[in-house]
N, CA, C and O atoms as a GROMACS GRO file, in nm:
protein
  340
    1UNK      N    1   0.080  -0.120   0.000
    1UNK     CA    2   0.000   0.000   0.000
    1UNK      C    3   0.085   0.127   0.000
    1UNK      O    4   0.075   0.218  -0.082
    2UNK      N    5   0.180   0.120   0.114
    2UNK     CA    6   0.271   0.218   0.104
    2UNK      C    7   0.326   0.263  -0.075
    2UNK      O    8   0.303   0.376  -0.117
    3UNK      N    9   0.392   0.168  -0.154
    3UNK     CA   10   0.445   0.193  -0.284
    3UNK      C   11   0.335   0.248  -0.362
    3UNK      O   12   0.358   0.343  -0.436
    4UNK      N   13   0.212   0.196  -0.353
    4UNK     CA   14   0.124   0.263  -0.421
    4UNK      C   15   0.014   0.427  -0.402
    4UNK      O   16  -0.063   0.490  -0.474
    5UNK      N   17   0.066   0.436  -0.268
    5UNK     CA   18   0.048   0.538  -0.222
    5UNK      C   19   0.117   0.694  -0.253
    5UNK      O   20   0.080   0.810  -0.271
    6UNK      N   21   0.260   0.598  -0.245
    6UNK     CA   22   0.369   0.738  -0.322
    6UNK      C   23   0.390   0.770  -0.457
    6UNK      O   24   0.426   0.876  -0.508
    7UNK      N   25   0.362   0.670  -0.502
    7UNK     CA   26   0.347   0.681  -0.659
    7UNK      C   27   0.242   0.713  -0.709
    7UNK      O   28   0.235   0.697  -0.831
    8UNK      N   29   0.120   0.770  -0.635
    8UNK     CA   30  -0.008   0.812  -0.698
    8UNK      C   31   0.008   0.973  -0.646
    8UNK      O   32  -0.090   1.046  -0.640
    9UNK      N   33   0.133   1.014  -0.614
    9UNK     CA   34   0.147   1.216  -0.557
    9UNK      C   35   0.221   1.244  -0.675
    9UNK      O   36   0.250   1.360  -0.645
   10UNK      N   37   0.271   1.228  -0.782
   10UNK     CA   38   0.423   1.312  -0.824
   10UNK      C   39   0.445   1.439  -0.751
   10UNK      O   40   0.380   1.518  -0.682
   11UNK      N   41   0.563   1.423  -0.795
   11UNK     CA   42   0.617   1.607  -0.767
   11UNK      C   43   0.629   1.687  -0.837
   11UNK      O   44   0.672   1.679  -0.952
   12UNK      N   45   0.570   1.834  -0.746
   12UNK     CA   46   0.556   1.925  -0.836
   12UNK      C   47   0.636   2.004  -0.856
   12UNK      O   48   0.642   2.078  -0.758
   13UNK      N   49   0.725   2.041  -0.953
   13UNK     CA   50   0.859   2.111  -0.936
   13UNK      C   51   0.821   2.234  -0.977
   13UNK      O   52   0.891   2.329  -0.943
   14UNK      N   53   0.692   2.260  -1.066
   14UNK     CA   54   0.664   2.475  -1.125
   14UNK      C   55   0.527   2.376  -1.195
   14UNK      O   56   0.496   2.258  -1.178
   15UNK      N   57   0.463   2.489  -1.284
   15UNK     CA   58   0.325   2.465  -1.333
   15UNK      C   59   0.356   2.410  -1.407
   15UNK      O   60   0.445   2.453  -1.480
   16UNK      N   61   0.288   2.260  -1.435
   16UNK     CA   62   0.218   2.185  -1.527
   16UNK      C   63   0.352   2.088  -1.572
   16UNK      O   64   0.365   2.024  -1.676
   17UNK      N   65   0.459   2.099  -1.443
   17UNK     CA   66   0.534   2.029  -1.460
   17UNK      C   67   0.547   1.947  -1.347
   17UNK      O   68   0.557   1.990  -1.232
   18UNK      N   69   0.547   1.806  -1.387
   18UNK     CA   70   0.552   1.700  -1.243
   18UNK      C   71   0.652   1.543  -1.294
   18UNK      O   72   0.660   1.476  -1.397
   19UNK      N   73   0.720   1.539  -1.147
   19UNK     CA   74   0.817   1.401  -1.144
   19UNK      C   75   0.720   1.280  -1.066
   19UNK      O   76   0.676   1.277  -0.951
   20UNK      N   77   0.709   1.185  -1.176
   20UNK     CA   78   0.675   1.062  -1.127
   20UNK      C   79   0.733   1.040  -1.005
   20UNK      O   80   0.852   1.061  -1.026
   21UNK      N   81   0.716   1.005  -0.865
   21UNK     CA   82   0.819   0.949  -0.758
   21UNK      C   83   0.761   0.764  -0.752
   21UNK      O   84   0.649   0.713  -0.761
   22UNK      N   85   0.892   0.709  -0.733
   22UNK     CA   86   0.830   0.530  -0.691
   22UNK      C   87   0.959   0.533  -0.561
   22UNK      O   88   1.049   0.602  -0.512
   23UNK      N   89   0.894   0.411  -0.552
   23UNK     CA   90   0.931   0.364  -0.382
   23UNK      C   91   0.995   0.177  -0.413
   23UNK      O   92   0.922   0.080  -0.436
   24UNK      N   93   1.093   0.178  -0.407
   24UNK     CA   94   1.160   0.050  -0.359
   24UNK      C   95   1.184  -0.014  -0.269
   24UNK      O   96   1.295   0.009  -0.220
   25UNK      N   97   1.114  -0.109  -0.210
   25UNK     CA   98   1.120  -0.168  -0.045
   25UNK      C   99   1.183  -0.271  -0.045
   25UNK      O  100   1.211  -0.313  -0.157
   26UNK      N  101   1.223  -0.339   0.055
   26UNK     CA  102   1.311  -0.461   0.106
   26UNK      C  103   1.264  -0.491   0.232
   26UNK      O  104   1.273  -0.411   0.325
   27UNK      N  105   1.200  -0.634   0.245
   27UNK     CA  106   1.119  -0.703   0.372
   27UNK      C  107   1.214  -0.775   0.470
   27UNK      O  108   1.332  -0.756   0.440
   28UNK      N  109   1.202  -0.826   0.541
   28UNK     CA  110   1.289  -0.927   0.598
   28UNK      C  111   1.157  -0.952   0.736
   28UNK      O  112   1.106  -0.853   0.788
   29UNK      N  113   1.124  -1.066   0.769
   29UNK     CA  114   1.035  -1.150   0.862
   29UNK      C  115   1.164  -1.214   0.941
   29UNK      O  116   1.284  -1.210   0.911
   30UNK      N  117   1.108  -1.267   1.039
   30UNK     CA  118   1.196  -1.340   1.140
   30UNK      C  119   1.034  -1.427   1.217
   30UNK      O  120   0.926  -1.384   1.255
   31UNK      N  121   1.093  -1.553   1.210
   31UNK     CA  122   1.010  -1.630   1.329
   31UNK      C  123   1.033  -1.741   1.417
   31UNK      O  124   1.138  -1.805   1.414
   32UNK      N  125   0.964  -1.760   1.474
   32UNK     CA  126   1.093  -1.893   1.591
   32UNK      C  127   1.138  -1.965   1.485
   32UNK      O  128   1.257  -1.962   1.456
   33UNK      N  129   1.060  -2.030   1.422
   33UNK     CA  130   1.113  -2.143   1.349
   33UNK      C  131   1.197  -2.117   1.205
   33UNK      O  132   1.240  -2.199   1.124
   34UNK      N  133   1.203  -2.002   1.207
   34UNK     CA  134   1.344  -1.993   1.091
   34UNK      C  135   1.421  -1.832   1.159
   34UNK      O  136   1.429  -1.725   1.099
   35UNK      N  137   1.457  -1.854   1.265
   35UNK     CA  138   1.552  -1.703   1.358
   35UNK      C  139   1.658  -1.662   1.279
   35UNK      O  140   1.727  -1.749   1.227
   36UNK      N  141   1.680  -1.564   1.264
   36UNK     CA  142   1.808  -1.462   1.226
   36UNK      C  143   1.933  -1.455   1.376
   36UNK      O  144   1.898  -1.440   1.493
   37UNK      N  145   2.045  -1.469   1.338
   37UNK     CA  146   2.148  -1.461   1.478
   37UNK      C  147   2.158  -1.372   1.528
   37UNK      O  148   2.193  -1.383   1.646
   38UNK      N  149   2.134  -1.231   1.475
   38UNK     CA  150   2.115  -1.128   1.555
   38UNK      C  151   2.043  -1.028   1.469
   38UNK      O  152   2.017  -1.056   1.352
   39UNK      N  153   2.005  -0.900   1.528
   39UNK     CA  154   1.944  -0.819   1.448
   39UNK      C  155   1.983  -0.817   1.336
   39UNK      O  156   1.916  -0.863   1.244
   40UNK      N  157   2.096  -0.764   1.321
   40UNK     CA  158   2.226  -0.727   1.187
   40UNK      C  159   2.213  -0.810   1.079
   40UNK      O  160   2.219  -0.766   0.964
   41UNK      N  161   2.191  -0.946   1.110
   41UNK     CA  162   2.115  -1.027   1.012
   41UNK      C  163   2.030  -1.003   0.980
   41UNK      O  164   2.037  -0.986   0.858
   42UNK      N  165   1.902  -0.983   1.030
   42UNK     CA  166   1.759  -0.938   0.993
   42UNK      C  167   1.757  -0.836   0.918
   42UNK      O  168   1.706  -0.848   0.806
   43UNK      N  169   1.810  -0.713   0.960
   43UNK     CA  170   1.850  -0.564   0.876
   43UNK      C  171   1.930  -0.617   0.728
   43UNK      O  172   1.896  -0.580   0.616
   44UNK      N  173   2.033  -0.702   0.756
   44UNK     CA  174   2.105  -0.774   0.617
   44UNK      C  175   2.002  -0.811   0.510
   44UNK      O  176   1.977  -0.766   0.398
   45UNK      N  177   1.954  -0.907   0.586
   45UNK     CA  178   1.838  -0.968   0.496
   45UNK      C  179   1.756  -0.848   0.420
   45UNK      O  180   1.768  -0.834   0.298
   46UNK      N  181   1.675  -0.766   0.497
   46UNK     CA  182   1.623  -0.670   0.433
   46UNK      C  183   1.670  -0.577   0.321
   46UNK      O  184   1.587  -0.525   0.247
   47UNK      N  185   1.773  -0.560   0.311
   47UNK     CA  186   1.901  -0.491   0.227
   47UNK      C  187   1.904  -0.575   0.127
   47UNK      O  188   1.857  -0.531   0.022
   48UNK      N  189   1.948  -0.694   0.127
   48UNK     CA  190   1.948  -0.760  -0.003
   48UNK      C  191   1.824  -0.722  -0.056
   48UNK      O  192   1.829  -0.641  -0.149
   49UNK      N  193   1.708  -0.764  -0.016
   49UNK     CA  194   1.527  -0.788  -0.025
   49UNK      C  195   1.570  -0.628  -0.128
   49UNK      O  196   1.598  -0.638  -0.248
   50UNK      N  197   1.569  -0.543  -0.084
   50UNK     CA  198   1.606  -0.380  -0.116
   50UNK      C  199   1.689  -0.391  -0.244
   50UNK      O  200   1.672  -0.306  -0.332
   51UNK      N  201   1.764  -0.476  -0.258
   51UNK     CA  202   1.887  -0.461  -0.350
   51UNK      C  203   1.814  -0.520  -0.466
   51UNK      O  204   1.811  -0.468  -0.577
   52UNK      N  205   1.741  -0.655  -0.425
   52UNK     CA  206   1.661  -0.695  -0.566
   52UNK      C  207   1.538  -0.650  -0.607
   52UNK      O  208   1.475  -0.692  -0.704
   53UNK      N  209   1.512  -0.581  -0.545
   53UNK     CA  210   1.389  -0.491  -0.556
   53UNK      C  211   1.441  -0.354  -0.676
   53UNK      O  212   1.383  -0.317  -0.779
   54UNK      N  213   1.532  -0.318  -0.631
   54UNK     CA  214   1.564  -0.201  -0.746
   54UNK      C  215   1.640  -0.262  -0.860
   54UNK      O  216   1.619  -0.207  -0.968
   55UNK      N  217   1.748  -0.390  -0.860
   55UNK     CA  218   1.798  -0.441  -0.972
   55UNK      C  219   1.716  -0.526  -1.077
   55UNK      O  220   1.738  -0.566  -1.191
   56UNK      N  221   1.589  -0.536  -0.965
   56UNK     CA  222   1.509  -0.603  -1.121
   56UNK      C  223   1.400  -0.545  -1.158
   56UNK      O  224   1.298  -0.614  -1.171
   57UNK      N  225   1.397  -0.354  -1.195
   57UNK     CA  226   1.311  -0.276  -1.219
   57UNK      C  227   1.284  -0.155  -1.171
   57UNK      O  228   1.264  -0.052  -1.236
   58UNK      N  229   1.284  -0.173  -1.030
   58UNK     CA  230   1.236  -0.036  -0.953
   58UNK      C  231   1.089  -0.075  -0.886
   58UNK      O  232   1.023  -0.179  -0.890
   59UNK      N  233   1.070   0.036  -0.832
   59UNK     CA  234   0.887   0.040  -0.775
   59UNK      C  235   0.827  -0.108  -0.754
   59UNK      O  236   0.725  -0.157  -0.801
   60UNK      N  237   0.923  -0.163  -0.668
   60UNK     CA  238   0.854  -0.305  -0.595
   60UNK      C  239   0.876  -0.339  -0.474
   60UNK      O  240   0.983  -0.311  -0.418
   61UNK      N  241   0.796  -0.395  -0.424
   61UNK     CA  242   0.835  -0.452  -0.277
   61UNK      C  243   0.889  -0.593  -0.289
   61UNK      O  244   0.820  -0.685  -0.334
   62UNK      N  245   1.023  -0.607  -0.246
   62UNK     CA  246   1.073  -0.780  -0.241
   62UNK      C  247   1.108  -0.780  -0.048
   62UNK      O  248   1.183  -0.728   0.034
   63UNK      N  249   0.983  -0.887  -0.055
   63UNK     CA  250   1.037  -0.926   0.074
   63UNK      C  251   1.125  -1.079   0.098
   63UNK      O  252   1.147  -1.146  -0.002
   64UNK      N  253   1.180  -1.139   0.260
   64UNK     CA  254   1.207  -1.241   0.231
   64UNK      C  255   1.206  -1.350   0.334
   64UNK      O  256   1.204  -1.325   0.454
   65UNK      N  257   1.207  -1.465   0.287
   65UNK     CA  258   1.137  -1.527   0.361
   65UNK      C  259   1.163  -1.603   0.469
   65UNK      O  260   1.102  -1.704   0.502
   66UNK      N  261   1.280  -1.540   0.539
   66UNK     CA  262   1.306  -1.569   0.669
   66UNK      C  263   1.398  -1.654   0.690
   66UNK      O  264   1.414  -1.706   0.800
   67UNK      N  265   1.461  -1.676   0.600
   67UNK     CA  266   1.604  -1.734   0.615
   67UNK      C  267   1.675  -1.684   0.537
   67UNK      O  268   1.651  -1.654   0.420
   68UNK      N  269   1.805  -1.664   0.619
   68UNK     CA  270   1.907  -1.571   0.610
   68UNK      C  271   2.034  -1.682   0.507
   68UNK      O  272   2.064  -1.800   0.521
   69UNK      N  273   2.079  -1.586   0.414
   69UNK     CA  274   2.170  -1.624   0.261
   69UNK      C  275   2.254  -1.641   0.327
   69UNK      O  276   2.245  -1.646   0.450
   70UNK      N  277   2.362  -1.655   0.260
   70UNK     CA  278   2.558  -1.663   0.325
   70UNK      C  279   2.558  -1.539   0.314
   70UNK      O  280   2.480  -1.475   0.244
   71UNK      N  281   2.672  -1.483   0.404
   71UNK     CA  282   2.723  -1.365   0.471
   71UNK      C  283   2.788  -1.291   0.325
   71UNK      O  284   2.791  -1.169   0.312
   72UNK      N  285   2.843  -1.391   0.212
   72UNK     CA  286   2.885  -1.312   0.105
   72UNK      C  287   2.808  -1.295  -0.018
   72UNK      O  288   2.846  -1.222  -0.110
   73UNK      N  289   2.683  -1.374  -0.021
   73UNK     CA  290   2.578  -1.386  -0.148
   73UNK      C  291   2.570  -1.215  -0.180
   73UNK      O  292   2.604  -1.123  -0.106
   74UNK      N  293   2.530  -1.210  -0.275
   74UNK     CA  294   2.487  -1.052  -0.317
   74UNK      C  295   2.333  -1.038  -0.332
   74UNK      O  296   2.266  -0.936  -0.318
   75UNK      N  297   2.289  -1.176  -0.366
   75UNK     CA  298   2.160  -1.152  -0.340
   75UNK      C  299   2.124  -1.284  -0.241
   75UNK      O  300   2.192  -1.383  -0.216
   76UNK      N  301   1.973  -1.240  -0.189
   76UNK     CA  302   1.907  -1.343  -0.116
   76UNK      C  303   1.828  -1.438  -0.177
   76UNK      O  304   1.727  -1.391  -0.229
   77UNK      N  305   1.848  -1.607  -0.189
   77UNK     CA  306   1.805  -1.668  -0.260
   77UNK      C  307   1.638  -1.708  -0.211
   77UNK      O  308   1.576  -1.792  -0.276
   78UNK      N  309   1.572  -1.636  -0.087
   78UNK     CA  310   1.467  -1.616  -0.082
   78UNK      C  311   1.354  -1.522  -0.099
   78UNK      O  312   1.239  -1.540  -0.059
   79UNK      N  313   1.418  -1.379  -0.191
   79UNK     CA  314   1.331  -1.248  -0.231
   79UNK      C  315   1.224  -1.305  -0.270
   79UNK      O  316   1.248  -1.409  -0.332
   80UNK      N  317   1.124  -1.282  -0.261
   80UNK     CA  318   0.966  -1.260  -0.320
   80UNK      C  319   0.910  -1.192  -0.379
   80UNK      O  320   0.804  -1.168  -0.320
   81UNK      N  321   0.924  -1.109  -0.521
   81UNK     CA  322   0.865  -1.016  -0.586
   81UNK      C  323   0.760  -0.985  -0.614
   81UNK      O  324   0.689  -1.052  -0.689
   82UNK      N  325   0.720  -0.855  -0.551
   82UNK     CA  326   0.574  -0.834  -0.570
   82UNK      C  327   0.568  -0.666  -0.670
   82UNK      O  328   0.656  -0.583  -0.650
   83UNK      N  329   0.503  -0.650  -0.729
   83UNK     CA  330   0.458  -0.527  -0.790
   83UNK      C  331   0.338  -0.536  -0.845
   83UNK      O  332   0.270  -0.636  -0.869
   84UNK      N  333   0.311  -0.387  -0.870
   84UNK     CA  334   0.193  -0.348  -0.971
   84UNK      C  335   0.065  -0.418  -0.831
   84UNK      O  336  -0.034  -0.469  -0.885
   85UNK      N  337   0.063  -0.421  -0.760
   85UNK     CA  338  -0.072  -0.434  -0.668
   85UNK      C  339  -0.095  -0.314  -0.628
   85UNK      O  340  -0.192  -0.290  -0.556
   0.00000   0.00000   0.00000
């Protein structure tokens, strides 16, 4: 809701001139049964989620699904891509 929320204002920079704005998010969940080792992981996770969210387009929410990649992956092999809702 949030992404679709910001992307329905543009900006208005003078008359009759306006910038599309979009919003790129990155999720990260945590639950007993799949835990992150410490916050820093959880925040990690979300960052990647963030990272594939803008490398495959822009204006999407990728969240993920609660288990945490290797410490050197570049991406998270659990993102979930969602857009256009």
């Amino acid at each position: 809701r949030m992404r679709t929320a910001v992307s329905s204002y543009p900006l208005r920079i003078a008359d009759n001139v306006e910038i599309p704005i979009t919003v790129s998010l990155g999720c990260a969940t945590m639950s007993q049964a799949q835990p992150f080792a410490t916050a820093a992981h959880l925040l990690r996770e979300a960052d990647r989620c963030l990272y594939v969210a803008k490398q495959s387009g822009r204006n999407k929410v990728v969240s993920g699904a609660g288990i945490e990649s290797a410490p050197d992956s570049s991406l998270p092999g659990e993102c979930q891509k969602s857009a256009g809702r």
